[in-house]
C-alpha positions in Angstrom: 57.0 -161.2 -105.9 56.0 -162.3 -102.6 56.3 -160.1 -99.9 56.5 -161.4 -95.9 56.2 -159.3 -92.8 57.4 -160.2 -89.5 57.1 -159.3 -85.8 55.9 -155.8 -85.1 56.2 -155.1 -89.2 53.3 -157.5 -89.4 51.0 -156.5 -86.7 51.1 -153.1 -87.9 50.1 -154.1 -91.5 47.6 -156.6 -90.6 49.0 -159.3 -92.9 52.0 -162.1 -92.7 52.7 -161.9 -96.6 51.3 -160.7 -100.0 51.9 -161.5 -103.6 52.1 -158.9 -105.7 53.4 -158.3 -109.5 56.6 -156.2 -109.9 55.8 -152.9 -111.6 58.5 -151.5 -114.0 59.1 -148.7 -111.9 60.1 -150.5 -108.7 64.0 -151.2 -109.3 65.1 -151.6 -105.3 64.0 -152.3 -102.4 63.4 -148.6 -101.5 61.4 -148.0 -104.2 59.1 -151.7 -103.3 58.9 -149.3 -100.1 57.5 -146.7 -101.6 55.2 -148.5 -103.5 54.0 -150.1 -100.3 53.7 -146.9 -98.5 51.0 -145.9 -100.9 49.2 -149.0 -101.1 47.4 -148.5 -97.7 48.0 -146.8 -94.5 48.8 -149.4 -92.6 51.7 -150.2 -94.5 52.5 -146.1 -94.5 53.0 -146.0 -90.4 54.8 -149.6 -90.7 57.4 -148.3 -92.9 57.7 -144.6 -91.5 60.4 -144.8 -89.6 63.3 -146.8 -92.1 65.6 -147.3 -89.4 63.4 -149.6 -87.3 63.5 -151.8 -90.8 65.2 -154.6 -91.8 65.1 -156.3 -95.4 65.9 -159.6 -96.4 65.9 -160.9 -100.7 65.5 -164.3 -100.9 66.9 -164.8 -97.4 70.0 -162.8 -97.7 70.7 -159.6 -95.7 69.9 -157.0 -98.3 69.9 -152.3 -97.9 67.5 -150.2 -99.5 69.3 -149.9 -102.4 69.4 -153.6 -103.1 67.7 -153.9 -106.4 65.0 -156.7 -107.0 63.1 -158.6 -109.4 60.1 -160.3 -110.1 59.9 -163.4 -108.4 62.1 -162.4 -105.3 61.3 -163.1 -102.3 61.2 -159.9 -100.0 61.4 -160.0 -95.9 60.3 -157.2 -93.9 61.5 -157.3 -90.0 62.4 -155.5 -87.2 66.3 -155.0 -85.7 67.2 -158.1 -83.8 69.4 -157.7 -80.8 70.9 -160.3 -78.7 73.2 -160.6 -75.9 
């Protein structure tokens, strides 16, 4: 699964992407999130506050609840606004 961060998201982490292998207990995108929390503490304060995050799966506007699968592609990024 390959994983990109964007924006904010990324500076936080310290990384633009990362690969990593689906584990059998990672159904969603919320639990991916999880996951991610625990793998470092940069990604902990990135994804604190879930609110300030957006998700895309293989380019397509996805929630938290969105489930995934090896081999997705999974977007991390902030809100965007416009006027």
């Amino acid at each position: 699964m390959k994983i990109l961060y964007f924006s904010w998201v990324r500076e936080k982490i310290g990384i633009e992407e990362q690969n990593i292998k689906l584990k059998k207990n990672i159904h969603n995108v919320s639990d991916l999130i999880s996951f991610l929390k625990n793998s470092s503490e940069n990604h902990y304060k990135a994804f604190s506050d879930l609110n300030s995050i957006n998700v895309a799966i293989n380019k397509n506007h996805s929630s938290l609840e969105s489930k995934i699968q090896d081999g997705d592609e999974i977007a991390f990024f902030p809100p965007i606004t416009g006027g």
